[in-house]
C-alpha positions, 0 to 999 in steps of 0.5 A: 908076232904070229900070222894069227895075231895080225888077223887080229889088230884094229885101229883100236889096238893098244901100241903096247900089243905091238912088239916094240922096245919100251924106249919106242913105247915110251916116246910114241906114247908121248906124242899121244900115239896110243893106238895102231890107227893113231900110229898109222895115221902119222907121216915118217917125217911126224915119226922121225921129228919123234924125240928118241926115236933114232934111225933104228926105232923109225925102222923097227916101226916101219917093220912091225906095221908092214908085218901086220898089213898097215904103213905110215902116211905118204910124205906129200911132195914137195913143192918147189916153186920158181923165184921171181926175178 
């Protein structure tokens, strides 16, 4: 991917203008994600419960959105709470 091409992807832009594999392609399009937004939109956690999607391709998507300016949603923290006794 080109600097020039990044300057060039919208929320609208179809995943297929990503450089990803298809089996990544395949399985993001499974779960509705279709667009750069709606992939952006996603928690790691939501992207790493993604069925065929292994530790590589999560990577890989990490990397391509980084390349083009965007991230995925922060995980929210977690919350522990004290047990009663």
């Amino acid at each position: 991917m080109q600097p020039t091409e990044t300057a060039a992807l919208t929320d609208d832009t179809p995943i297929d203008d990503l450089p990803f594999d298809v089996r990544i392609w395949n399985a993001l399009e499974g779960e509705n994600i279709r667009t750069v937004g709606d992939l952006a939109g996603k928690r790691l956690r939501d992207i790493m419960a993604i069925r065929h999607l292994g530790e590589r391709s999560v990577g890989r998507i990490v990397d391509v959105l980084r390349q083009i300016g965007r991230e995925l949603q922060p995980n929210p923290p977690i919350v522990l709470k004290e047990i009663p006794r």
